[in-house]
Backbone as CSV, one residue per row, in Angstrom:
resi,resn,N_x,N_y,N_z,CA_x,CA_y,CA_z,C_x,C_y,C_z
1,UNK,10.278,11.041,-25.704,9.841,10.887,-24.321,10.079,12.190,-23.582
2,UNK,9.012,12.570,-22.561,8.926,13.551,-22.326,9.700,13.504,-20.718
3,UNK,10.205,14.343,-20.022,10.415,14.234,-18.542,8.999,14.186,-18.223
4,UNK,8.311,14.626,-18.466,7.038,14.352,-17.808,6.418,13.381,-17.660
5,UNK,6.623,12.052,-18.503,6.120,10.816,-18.285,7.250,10.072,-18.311
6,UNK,6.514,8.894,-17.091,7.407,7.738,-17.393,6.565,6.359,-17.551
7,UNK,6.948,5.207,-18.129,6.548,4.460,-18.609,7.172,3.251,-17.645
8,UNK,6.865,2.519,-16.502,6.780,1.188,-15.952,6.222,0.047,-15.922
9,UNK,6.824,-0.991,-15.162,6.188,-2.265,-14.871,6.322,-2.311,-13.268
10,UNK,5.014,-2.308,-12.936,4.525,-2.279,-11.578,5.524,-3.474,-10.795
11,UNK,5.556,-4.401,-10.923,5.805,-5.634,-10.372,7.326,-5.158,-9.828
12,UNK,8.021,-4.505,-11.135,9.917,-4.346,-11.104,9.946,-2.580,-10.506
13,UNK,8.994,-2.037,-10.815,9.641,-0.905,-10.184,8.954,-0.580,-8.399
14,UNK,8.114,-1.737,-8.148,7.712,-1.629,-6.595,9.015,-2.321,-6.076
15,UNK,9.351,-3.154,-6.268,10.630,-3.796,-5.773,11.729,-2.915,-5.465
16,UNK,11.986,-1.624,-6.011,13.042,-0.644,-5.903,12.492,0.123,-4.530
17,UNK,11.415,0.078,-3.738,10.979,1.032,-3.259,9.693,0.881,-2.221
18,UNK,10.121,-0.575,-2.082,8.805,-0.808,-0.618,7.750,-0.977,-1.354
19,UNK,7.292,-1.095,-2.239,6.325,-0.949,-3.073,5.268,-0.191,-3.699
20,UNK,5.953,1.051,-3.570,5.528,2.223,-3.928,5.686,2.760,-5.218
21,UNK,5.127,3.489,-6.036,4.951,3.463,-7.016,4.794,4.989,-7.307
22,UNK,4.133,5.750,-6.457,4.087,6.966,-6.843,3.873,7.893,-5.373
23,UNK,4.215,9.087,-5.143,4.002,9.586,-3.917,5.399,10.653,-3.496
24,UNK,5.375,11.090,-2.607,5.907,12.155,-1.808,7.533,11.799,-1.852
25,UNK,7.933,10.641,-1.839,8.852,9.858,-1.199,9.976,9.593,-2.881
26,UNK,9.117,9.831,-3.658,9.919,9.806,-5.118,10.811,11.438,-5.466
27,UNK,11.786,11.539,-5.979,12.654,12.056,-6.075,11.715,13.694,-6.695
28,UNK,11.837,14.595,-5.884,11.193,16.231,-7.337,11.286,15.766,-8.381
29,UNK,11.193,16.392,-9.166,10.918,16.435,-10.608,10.774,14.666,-11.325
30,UNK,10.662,13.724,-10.854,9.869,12.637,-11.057,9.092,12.646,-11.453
31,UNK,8.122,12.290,-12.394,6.736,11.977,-12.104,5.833,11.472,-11.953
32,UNK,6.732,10.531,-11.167,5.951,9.757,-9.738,6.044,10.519,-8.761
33,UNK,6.911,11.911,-8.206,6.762,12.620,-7.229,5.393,12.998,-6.982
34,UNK,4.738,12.837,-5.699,3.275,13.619,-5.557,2.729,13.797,-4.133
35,UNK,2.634,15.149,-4.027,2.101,15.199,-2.387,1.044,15.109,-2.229
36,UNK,-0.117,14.878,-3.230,-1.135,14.650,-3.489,-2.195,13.138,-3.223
37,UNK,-1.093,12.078,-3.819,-2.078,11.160,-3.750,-0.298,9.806,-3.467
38,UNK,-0.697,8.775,-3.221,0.665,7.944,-3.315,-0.109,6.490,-3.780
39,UNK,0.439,5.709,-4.041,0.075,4.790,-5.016,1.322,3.350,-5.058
40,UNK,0.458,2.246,-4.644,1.611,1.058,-3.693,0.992,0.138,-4.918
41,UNK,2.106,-0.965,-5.735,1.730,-2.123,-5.701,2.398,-3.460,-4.515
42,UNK,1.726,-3.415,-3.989,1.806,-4.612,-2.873,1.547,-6.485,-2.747
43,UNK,2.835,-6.432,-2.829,3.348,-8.555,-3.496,3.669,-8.924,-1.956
44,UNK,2.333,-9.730,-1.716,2.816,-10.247,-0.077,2.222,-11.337,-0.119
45,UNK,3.597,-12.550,0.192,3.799,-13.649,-0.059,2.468,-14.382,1.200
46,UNK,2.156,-15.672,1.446,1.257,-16.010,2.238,2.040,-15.849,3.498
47,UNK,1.425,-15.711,4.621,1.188,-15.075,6.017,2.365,-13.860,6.240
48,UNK,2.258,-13.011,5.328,2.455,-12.108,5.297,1.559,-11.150,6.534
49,UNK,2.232,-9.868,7.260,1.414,-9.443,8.036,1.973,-8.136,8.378
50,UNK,1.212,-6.984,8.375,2.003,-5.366,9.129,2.132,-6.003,10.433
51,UNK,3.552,-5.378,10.771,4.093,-5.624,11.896,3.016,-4.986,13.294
52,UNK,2.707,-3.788,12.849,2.175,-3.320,13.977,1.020,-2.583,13.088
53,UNK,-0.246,-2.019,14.052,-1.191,-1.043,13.377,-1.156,0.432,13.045
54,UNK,-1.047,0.369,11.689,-1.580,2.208,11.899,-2.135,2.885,12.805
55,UNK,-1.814,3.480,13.587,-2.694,4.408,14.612,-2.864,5.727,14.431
56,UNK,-4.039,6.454,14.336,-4.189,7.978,14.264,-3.681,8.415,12.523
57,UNK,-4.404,7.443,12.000,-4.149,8.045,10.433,-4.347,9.119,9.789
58,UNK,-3.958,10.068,9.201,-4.169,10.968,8.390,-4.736,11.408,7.245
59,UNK,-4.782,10.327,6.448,-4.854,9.525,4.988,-6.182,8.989,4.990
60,UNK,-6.997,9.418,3.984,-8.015,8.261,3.226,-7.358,6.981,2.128
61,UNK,-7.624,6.225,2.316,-6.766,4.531,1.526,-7.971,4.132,1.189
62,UNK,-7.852,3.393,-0.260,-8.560,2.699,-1.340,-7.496,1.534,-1.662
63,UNK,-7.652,0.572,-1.344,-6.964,-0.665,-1.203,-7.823,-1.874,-1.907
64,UNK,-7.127,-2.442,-3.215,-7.704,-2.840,-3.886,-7.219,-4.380,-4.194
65,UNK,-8.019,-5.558,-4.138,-6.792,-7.224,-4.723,-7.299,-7.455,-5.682
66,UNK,-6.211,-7.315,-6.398,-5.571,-7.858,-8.105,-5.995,-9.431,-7.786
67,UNK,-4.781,-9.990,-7.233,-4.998,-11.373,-6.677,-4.913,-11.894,-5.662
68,UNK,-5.186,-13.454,-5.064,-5.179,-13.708,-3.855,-6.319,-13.668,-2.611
69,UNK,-6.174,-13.651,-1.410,-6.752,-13.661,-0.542,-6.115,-12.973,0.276
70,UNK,-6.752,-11.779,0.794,-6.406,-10.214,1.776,-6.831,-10.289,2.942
71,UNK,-7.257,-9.827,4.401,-7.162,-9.844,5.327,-7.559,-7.964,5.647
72,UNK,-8.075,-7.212,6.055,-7.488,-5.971,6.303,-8.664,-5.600,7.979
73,UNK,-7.637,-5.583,8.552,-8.253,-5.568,10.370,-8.321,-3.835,10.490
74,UNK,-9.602,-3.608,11.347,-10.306,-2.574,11.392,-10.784,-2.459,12.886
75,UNK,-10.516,-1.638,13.698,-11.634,-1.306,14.675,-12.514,-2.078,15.184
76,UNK,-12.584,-3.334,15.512,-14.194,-4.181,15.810,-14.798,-4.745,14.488
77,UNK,-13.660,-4.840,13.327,-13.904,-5.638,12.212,-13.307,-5.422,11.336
78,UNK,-13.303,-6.575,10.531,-12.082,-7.728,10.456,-13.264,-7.364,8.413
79,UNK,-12.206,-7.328,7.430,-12.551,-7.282,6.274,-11.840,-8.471,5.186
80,UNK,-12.512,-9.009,4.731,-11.435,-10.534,3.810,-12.105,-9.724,2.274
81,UNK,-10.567,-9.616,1.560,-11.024,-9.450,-0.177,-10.255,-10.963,-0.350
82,UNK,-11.452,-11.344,-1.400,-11.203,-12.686,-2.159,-11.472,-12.828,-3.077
83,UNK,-12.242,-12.163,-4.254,-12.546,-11.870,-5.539,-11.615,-10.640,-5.720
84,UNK,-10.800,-10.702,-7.321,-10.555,-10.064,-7.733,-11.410,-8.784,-7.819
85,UNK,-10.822,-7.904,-7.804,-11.910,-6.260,-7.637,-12.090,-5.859,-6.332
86,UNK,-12.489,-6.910,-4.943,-12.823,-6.769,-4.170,-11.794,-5.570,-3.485
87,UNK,-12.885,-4.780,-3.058,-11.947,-3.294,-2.434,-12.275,-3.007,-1.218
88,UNK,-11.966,-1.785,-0.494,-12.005,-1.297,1.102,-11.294,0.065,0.861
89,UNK,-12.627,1.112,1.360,-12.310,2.315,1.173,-12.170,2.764,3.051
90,UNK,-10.858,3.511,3.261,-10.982,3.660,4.656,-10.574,5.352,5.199
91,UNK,-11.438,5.781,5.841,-10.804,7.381,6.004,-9.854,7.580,7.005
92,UNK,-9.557,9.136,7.048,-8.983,9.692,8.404,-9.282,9.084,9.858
93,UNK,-8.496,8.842,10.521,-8.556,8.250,11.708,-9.145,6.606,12.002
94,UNK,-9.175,6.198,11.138,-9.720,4.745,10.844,-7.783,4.347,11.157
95,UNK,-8.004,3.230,12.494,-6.441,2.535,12.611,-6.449,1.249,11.997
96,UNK,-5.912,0.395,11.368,-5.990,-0.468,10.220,-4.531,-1.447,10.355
97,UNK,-4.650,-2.739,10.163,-3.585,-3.316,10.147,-3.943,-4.438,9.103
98,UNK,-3.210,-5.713,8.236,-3.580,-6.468,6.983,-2.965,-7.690,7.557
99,UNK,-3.179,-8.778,7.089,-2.801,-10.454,7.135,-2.932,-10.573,5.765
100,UNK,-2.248,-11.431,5.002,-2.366,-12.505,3.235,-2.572,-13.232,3.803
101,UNK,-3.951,-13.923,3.549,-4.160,-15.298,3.708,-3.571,-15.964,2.732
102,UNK,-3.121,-15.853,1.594,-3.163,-16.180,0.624,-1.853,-15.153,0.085
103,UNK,-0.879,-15.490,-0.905,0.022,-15.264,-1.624,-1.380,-14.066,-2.104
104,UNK,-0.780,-12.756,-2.334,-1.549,-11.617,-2.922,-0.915,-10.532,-3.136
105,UNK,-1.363,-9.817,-4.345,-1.069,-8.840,-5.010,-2.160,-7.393,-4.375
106,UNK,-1.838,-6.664,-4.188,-2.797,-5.283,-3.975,-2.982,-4.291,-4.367
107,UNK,-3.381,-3.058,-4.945,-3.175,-1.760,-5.216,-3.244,-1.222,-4.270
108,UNK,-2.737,-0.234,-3.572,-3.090,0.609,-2.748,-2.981,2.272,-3.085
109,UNK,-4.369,3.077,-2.902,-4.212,4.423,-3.404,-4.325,5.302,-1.897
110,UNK,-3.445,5.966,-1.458,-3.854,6.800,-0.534,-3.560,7.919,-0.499
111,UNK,-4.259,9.185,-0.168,-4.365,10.420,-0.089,-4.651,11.434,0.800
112,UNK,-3.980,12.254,1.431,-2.458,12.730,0.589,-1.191,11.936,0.918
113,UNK,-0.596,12.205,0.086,1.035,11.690,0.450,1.402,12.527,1.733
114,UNK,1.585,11.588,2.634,2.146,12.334,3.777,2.738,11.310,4.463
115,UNK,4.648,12.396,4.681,5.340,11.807,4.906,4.993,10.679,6.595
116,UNK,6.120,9.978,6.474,5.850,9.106,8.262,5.361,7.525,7.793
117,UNK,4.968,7.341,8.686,4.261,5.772,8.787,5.188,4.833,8.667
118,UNK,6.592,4.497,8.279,7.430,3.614,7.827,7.341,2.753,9.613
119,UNK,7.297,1.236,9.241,7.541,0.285,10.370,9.069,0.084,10.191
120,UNK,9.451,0.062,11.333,11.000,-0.750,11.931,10.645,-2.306,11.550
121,UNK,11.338,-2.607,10.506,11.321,-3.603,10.043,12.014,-4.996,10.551
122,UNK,11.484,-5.943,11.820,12.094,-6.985,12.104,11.975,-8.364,11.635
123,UNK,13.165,-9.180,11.239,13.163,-10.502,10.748,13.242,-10.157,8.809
124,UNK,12.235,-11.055,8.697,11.931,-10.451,7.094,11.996,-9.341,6.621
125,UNK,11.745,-8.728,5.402,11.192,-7.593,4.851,9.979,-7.283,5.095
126,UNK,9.181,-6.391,5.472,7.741,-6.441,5.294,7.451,-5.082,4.481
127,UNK,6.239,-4.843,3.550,6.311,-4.117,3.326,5.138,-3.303,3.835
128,UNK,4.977,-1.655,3.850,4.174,-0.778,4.787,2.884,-0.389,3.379
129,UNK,1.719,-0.681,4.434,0.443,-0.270,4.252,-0.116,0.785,4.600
């Protein structure tokens, strides 16, 4: 095994880490470290919800459901993934906030890794989109 790769299970190593998986926020010489691109698996139980909206984003996001029923609120519209595959590509300055209708799993790819965005987390855990 090389330092250069590492070998996971999405499910156990998002749990260590908000549900992040790869990005800025992982240790140097990781390689999951990346200022490049960051990479979420996202387990959000039903009525699950971001506390508050992204505003003034930086980031293009490719947000993808594995499983479940998704929610992802937009500007003057409102997006539901409900088939597996079903995706939502969103750019720079697009402000964005999510609801689980449904117990759901997500990928989320966004680019670049750039630091910020973390919500003040009240009551539950929630995790950041």
């Amino acid at each position: 095994m090389s330092d250069s790769v590492y070998v996971g299970k999405a499910a156990k190593d998002a749990a260590l880490d908000r549900g992040w998986l790869l990005g800025h926020f992982k240790d140097v010489g990781d390689p999951r470290h990346s200022e490049a691109v960051e990479i979420k698996w996202g387990v959000h139980p039903r009525g699950d919800e971001r506390l508050e909206w992204v505003k003034g984003e930086e980031r293009t996001a490719l947000l993808v459901l594995i499983s479940g029923r998704f929610r992802v609120e937009l500007p003057g519209r409102t997006v539901l993934l409900e088939e597996q595959g079903d995706y939502i590509v969103w750019g720079r300055g697009v402000d964005h906030s999510w609801f689980a209708e449904e117990e759901s799993v997500v990928l989320t790819v966004r680019w670049p890794s750039v630091p910020g965005y973390a919500v003040a987390e009240k009551g539950r855990a929630r995790l950041q989109s």
